[in-house]
Rosetta silent file (secondary structure, phi, psi, omega in degrees, C-alpha in Angstrom):
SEQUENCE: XXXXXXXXXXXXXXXXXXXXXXXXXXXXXXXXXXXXXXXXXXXXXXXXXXXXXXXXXXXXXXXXXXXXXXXXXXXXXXXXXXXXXXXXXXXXXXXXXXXXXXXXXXXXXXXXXXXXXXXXXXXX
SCORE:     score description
SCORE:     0.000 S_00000001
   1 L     0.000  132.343 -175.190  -72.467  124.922   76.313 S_00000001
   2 L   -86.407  108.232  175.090  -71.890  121.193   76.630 S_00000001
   3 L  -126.940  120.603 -161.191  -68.621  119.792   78.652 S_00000001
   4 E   -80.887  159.468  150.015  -68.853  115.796   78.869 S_00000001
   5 E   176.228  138.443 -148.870  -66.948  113.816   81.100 S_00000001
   6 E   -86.441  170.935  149.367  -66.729  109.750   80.927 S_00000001
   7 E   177.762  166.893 -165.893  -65.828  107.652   84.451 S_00000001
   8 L   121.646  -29.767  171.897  -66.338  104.226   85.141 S_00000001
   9 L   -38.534  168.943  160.893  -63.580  102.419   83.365 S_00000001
  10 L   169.934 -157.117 -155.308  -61.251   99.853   85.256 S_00000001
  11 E  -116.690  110.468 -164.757  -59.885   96.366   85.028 S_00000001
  12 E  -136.337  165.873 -175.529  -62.311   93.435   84.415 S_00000001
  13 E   -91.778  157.439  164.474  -61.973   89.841   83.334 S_00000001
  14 L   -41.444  162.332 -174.787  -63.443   88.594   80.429 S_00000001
  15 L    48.266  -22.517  170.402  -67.307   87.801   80.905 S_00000001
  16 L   -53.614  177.612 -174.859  -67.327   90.619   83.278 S_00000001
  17 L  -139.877  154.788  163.219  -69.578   93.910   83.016 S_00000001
  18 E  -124.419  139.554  162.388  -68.898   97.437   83.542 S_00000001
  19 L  -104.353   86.556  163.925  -71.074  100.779   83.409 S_00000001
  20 L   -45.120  123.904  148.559  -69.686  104.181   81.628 S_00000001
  21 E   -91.748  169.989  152.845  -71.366  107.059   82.538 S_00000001
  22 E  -144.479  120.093 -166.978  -71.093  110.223   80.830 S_00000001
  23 E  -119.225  157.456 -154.060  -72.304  113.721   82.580 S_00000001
  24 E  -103.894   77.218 -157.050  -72.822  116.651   81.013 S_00000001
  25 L   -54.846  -50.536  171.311  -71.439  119.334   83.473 S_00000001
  26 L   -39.248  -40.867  179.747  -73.110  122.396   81.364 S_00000001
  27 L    68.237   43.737  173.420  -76.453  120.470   82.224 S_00000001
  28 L  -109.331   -6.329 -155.445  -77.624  120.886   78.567 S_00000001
  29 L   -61.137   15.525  173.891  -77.039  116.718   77.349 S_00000001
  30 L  -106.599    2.300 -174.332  -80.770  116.403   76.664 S_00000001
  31 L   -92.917  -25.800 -142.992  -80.479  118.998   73.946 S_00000001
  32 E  -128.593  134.294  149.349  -77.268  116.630   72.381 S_00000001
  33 L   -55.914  177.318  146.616  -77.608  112.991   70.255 S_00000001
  34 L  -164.921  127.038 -173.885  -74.849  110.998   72.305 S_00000001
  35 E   -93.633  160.672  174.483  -72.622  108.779   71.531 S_00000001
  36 E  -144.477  120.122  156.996  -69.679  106.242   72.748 S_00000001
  37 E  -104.783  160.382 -169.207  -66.871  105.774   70.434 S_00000001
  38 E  -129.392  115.646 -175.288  -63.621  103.677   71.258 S_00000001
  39 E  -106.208  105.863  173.012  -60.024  103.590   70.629 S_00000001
  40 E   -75.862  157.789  174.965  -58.331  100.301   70.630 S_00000001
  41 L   -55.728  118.008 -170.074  -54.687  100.148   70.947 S_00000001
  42 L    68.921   29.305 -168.574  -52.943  100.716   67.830 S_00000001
  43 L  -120.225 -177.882  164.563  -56.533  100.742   66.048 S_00000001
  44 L  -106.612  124.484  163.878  -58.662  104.100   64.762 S_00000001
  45 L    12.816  144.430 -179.164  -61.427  105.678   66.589 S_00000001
  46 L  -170.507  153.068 -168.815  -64.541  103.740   66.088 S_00000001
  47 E   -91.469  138.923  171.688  -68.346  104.113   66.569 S_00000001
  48 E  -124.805  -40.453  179.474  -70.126  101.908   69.378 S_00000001
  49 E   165.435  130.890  161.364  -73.395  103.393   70.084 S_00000001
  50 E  -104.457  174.409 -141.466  -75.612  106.320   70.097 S_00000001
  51 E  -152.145  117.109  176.927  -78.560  107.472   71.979 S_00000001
  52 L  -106.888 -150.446 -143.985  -80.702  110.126   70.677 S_00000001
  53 L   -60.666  -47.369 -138.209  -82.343  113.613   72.638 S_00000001
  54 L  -114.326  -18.966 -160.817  -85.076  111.427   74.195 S_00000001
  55 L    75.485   24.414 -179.886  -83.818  107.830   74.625 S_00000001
  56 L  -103.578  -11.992  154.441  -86.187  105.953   72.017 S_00000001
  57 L  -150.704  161.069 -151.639  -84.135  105.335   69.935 S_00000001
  58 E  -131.416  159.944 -173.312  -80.426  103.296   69.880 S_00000001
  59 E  -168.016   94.526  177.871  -77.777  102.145   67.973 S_00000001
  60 E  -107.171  172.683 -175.038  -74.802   99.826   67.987 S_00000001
  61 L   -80.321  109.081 -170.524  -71.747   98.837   66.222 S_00000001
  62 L   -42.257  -16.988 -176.062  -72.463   95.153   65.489 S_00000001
  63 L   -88.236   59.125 -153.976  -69.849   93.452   67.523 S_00000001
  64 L   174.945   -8.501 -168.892  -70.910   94.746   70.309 S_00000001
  65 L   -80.952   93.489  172.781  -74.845   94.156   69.577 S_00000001
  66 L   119.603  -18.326  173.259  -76.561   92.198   72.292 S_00000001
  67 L  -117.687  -37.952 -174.529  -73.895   92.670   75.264 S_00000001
  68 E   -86.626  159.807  172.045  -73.812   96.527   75.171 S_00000001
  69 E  -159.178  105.467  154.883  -77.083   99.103   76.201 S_00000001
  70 E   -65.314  156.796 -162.455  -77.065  102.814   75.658 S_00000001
  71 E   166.747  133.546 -168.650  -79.269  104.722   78.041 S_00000001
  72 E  -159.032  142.760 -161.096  -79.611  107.975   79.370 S_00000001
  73 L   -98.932   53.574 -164.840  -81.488  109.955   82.236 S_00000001
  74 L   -45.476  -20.685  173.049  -81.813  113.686   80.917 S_00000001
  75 L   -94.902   13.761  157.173  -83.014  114.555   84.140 S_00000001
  76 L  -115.386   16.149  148.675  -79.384  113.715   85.642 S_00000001
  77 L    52.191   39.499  161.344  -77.781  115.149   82.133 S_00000001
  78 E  -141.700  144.962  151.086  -76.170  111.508   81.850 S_00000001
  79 E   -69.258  125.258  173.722  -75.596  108.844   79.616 S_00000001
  80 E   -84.896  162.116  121.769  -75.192  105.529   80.250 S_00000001
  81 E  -119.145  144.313  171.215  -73.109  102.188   78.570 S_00000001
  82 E  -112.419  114.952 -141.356  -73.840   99.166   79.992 S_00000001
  83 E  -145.972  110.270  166.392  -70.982   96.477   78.740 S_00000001
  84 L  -126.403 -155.894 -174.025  -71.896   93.171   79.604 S_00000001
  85 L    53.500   20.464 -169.778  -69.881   89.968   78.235 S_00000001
  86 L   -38.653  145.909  139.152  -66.421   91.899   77.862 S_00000001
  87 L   -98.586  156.471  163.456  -64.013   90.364   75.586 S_00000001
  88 L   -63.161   16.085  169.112  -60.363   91.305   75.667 S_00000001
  89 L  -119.859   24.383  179.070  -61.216   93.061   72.307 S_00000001
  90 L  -107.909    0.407 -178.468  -63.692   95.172   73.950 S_00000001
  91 L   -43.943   83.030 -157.878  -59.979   97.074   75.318 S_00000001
  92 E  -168.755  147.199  172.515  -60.161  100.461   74.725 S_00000001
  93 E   -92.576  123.631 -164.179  -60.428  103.970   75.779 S_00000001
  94 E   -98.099  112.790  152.988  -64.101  104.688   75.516 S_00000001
  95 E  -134.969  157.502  178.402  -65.268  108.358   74.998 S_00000001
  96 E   -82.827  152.244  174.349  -68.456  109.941   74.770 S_00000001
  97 E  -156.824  156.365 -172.046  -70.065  112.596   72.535 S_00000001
  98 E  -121.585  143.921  175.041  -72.167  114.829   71.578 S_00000001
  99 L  -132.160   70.831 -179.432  -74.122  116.000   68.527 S_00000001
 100 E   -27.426  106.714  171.635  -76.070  119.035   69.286 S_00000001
 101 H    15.338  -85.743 -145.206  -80.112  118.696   67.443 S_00000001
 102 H   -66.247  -21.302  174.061  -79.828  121.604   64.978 S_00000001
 103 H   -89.836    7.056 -141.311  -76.632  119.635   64.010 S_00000001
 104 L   -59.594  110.890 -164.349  -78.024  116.483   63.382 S_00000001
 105 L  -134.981   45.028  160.736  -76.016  114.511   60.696 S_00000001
 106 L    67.350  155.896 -177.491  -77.252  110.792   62.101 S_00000001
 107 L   -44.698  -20.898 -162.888  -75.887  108.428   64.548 S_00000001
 108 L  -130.033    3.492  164.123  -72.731  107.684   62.871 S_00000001
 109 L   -73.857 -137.656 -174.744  -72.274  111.497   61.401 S_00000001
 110 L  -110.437  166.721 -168.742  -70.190  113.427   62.930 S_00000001
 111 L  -119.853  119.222 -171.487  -69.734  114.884   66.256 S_00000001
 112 L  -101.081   27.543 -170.943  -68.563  118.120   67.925 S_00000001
 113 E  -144.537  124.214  158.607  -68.103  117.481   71.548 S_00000001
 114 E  -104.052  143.778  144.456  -65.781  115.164   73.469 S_00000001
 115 L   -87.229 -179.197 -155.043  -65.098  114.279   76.675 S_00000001
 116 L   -97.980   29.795  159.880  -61.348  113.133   78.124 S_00000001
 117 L    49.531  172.638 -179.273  -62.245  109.391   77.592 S_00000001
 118 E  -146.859  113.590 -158.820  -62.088  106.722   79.873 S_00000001
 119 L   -69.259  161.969  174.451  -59.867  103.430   79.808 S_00000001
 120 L  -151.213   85.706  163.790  -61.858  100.008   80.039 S_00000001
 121 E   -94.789  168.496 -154.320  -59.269   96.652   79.887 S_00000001
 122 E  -137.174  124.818  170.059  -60.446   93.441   79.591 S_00000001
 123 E  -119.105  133.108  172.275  -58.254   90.713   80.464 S_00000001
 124 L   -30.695    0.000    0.000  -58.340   87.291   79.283 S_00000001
């Protein structure tokens, strides 16, 4: 059993950087794809980047292509995002997930594990 949980958010200026973790408390997250999805304010859920089992291979949401890097340590059952370049449209509460092997329905299928998210503003 997987149970995520993001930290790292805060308050950053524009051009600033931040790092999201996500830790796997169960200490299974090398068994799980993982992912970071985003909610902007008044927006829908949205895909940012996965990670898969091993860390070879990656995937982002283009606007976001070239300032963000997924990464993850499996022997400390965490994930990384590394957000550099913020924009104030980078605003959002950022959570992580998991997509357990045997479930595997690609970076952008679907997912069956959340964590409690984590806010990240960006101020102008």
């Amino acid at each position: 059993q997987v149970q995520l949980v993001e930290s790292g958010g805060g308050l950053v200026q524009a051009g600033g950087s931040l790092r999201l973790s996500c830790v796997d408390s169960g200490r299974t997250l090398s068994r799980y794809t993982v992912a970071w999805f985003r909610q902007c304010p008044g927006k829908e859920r949205e895909f940012v980047s996965a990670i898969n089992w091993s860390g070879h291979s990656t995937d982002y949401t283009d606007s976001v292509k070239g300032r963000f890097t997924i990464s993850r340590d499996n022997a400390k059952n965490t994930v990384y995002l590394q957000m550099n370049s913020l924009k104030p449209e980078d605003t959002a509460v950022y959570y992580c997930a998991g997509q357990k092997l045997q479930n595997y329905s690609g970076f952008r299928g679907s997912y069956d594990t959340w964590g409690q998210g984590t806010q990240v503003t960006v101020s102008s």
